[in-house]
C-alpha positions in Angstrom: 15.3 -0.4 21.2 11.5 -0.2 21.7 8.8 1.0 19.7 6.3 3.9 20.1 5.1 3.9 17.7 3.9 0.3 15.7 1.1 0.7 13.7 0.1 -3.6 13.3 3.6 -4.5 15.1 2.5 -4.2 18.6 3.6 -0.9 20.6 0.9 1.2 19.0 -3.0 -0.1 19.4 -5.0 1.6 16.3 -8.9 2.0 16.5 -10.9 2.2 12.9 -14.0 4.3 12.8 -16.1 3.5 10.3 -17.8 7.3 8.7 -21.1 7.9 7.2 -19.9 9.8 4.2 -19.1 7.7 0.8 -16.4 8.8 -1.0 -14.9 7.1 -4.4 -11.5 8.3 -4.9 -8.6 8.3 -3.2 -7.0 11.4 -2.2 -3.8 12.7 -2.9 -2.5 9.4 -4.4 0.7 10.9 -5.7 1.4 13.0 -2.8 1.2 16.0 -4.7 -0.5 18.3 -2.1 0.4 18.7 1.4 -0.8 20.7 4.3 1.4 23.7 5.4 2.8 23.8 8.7 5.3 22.0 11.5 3.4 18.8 10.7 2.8 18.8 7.2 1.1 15.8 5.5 0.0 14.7 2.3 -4.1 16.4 1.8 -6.1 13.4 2.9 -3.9 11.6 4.8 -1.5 11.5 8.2 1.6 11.1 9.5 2.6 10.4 13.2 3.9 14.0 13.4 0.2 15.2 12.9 -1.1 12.5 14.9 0.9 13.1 17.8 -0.9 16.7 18.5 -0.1 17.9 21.9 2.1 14.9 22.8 4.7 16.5 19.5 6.9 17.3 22.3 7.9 13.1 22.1 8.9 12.9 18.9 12.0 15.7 19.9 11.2 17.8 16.6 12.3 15.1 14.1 10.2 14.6 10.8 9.7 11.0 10.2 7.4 12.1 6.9 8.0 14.5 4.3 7.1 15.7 0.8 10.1 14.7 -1.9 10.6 16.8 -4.3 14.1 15.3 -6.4 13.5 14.1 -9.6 15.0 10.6 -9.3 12.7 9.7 -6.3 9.0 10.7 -8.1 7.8 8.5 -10.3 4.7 10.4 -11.2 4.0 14.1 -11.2 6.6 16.5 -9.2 6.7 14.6 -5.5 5.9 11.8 -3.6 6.4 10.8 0.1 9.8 10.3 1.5 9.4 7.7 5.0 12.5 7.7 7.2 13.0 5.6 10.7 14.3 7.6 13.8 14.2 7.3 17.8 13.4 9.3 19.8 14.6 9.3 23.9 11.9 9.8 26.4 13.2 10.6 30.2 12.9 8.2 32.4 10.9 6.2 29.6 14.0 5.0 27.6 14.8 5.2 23.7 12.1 4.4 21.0 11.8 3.3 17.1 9.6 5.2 14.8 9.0 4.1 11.6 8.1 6.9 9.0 4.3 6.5 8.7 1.5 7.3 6.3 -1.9 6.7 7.1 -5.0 7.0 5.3 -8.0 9.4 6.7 -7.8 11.0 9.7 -5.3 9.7 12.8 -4.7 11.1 16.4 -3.3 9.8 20.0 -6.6 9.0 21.5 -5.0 8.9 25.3 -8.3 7.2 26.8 -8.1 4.3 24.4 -5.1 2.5 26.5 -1.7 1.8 25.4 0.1 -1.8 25.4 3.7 -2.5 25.0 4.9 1.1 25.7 3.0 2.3 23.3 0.5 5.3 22.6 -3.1 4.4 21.2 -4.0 5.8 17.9 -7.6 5.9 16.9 -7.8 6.1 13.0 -10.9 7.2 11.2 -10.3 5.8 8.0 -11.6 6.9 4.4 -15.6 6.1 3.4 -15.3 4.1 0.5 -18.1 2.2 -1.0 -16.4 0.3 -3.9 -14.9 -2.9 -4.1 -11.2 -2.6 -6.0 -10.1 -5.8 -7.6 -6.0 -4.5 -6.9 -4.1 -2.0 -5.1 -1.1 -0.5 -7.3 1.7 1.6 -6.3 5.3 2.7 -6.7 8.0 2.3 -4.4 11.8 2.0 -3.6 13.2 1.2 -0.3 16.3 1.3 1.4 16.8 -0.9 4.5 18.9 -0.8 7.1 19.9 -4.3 8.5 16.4 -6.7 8.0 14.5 -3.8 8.1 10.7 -4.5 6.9 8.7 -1.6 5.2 5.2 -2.1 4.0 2.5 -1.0 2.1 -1.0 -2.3 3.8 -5.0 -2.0 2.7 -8.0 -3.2 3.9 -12.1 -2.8 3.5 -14.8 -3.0 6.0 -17.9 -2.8 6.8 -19.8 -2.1 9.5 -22.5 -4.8 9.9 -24.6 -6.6 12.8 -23.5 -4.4 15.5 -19.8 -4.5 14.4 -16.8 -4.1 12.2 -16.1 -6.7 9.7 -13.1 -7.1 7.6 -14.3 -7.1 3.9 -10.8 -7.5 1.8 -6.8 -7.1 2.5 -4.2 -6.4 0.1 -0.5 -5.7 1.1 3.3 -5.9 0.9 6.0 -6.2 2.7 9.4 -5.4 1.3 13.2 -6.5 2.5 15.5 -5.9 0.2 17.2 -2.4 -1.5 15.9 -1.2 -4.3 17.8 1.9 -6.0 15.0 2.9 -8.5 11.2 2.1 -8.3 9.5 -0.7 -8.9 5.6 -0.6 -10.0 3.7 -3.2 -8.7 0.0 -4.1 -8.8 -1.6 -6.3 -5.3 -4.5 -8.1 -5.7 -7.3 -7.6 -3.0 -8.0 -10.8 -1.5 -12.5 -11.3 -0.1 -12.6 -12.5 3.0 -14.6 -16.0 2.9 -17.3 -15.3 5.1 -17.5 -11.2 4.8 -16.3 -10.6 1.0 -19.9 -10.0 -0.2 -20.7 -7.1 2.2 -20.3 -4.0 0.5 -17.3 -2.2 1.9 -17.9 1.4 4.2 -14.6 2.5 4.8 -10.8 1.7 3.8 -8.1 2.2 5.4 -4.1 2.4 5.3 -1.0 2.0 6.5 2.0 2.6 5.0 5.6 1.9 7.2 9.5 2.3 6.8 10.0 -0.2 9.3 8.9 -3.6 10.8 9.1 -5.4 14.0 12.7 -5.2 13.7 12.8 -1.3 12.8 16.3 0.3 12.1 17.2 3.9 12.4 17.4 5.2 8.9 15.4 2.8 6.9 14.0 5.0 4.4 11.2 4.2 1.9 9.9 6.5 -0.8 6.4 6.2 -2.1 4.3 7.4 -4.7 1.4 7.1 -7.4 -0.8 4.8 -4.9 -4.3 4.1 -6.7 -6.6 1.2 -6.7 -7.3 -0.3 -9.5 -10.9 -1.8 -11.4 -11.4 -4.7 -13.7 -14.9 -3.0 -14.3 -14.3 1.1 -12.7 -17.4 2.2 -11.0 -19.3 5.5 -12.3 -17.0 8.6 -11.0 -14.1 6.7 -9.6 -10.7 8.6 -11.0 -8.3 5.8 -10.2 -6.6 3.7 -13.1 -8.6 0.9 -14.6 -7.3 -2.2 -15.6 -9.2 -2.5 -18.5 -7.5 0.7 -19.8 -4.5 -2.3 -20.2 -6.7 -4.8 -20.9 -5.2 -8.0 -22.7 -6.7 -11.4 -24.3 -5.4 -14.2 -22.5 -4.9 -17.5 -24.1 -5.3 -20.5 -23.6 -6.9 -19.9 -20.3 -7.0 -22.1 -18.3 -3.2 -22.4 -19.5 -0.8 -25.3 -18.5 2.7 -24.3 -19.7 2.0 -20.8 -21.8 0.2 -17.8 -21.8 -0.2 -15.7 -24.8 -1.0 -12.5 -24.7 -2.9 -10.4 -27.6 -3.2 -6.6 -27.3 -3.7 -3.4 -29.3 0.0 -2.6 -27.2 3.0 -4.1 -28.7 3.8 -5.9 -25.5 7.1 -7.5 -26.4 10.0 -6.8 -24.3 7.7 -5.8 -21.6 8.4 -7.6 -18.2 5.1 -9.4 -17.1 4.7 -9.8 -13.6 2.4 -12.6 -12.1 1.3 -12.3 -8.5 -1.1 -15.2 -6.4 -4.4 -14.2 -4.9 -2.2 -14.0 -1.8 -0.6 -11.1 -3.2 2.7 -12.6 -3.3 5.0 -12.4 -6.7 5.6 -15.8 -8.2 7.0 -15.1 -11.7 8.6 -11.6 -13.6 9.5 -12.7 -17.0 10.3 -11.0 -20.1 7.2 -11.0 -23.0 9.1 -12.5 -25.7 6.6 -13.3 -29.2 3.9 -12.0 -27.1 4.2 -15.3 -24.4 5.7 -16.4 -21.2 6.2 -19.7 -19.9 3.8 -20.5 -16.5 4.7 -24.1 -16.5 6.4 -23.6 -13.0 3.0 -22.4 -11.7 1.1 -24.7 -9.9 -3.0 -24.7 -10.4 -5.0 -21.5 -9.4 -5.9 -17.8 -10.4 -3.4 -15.1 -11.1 -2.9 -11.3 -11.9 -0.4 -9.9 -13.8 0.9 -6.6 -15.1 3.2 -5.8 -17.9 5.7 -2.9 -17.3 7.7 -1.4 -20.6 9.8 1.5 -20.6 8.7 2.2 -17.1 5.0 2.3 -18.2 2.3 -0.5 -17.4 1.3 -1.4 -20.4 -0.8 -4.6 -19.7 -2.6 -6.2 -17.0 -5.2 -8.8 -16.4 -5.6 -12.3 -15.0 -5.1 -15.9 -16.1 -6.1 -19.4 -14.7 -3.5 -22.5 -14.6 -4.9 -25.5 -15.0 -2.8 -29.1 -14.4 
């Protein structure tokens, strides 16, 4: 089956604009508001529905992204957004995969910008952002069909000596089922040579499908906000120092003790490398966990109780 629509797969090429305006907040993060209309989307971001303008008529009047209103698939609030992969048959053009897409800012098929792979070009605006988050946390839960990918993807630039630079990346990709949601806090990871600029714009994708997209794959996602170790002036995001936690020893070698005004026992403590990748989830029993199966390096963690993060932070191990 091919793909029209592929936001980093292939298929689909995607421009970033970079905009003038600087903005602090994300909007709509628990996909509370939505715009009325045949292609609703969440206030602040798009869909391919809404993207698709006059070229709708492709997409044979299926909705790929929609509000969710049930109870046992918000987390936060009363909705979030409900992602499901379809296909669509275009005459004489053959059968193609669309993943249920979210992206962040402004989107729409910008016919002039060329196509590869069967695909139609997208030119994304982005959001103005002018911050630089230390995580990206969200909630999701996800139901694959076959090896099915979905994903939840972030990154910062800034527009510097005559062109775009990438500033920092954070993202996930998810395989397996998951029949309630699971929190989970991505560190951003600074590019080497362009982490000092000061970011202009961020943008993001979020997918129901890979590479190997399957009809039906359906994710649901909600409560997306970045996260601060030190919040800037105005920002309206969760901080991580609200669930700040004392760390010790640090650098540790085979234990990390945690001290907090939270009881944090029976909390599961998640630990994630600076690749964003999860490399421990351990229950915080007499306030500790064992790391002595971590090899040398920095790490994040939250801890989640009772469906609540109650503690987050970072930690060094040193061997």
């Amino acid at each position: 089956m091919k793909k029209l629509f592929t936001l980093v797969f292939g298929g689909l090429m995607v421009a970033s604009q970079a905009l003038n305006a600087q903005l602090s907040s994300l909007p709509s993060p628990g996909f509370e508001t939505w715009t009325t209309g045949s292609a609703s989307r969440p206030v602040g971001w798009s869909t391919v529905e809404s993207a698709a303008g006059t070229f709708a008529f492709l997409l044979g009047g299926k909705t790929f992204t929609s509000k969710e209103t049930t109870p046992a698939n918000v987390v936060e609030g009363l909705a979030s957004a409900k992602l499901v992969s379809d296909s669509v048959t275009v005459t004489g053009q053959g059968t193609f995969l669309i993943p249920g897409t979210l992206i962040l800012g402004d989107a729409a098929v910008n016919v002039g910008g060329g196509g590869g792979g069967g695909g139609l070009p997208i030119a994304v605006k982005g959001y103005a952002y002018a911050f630089r988050p230390d995580s990206l946390k969200f909630s999701y839960k996800y139901a694959p069909v076959g090896g099915d990918t979905g994903s939840v993807i972030v990154y910062a630039t800034a527009y510097s000596g005559g062109s775009t630079k990438r500033v920092a990346d954070a993202s996930l990709r998810f395989t397996t089922t998951s029949g309630s949601f699971v929190t989970t806090t991505i560190p951003f990871e600074y590019d080497s040579t362009n982490g000092s600029l000061t970011p202009d714009t961020l943008n993001s994708f979020i997918l129901s499908s890979g590479a190997a997209g399957r009809v039906n794959s359906t994710l649901w996602i909600d409560d997306v906000k970045l996260v601060y170790i030190n919040a800037p002036v105005g920002i309206k995001e969760v901080s991580i120092a609200a669930y700040a936690v004392k760390v010790f020893p640090n650098p540790a070698n085979a234990v990390v003790n945690f001290e907090s005004a939270t009881d944090l026992n029976n909390g599961i403590a998640t630990v994630y490398a600076l690749d964003g990748k999860q490399v421990l989830a351990q229950t915080v029993v007499n306030s500790q966990i064992a790391v002595d199966g971590l090899s040398s390096g920095k790490y994040l963690f939250n801890i989640i109780r009772d469906g609540k993060v109650v503690g987050a932070g970072n930690f060094n191990i040193s061997k």
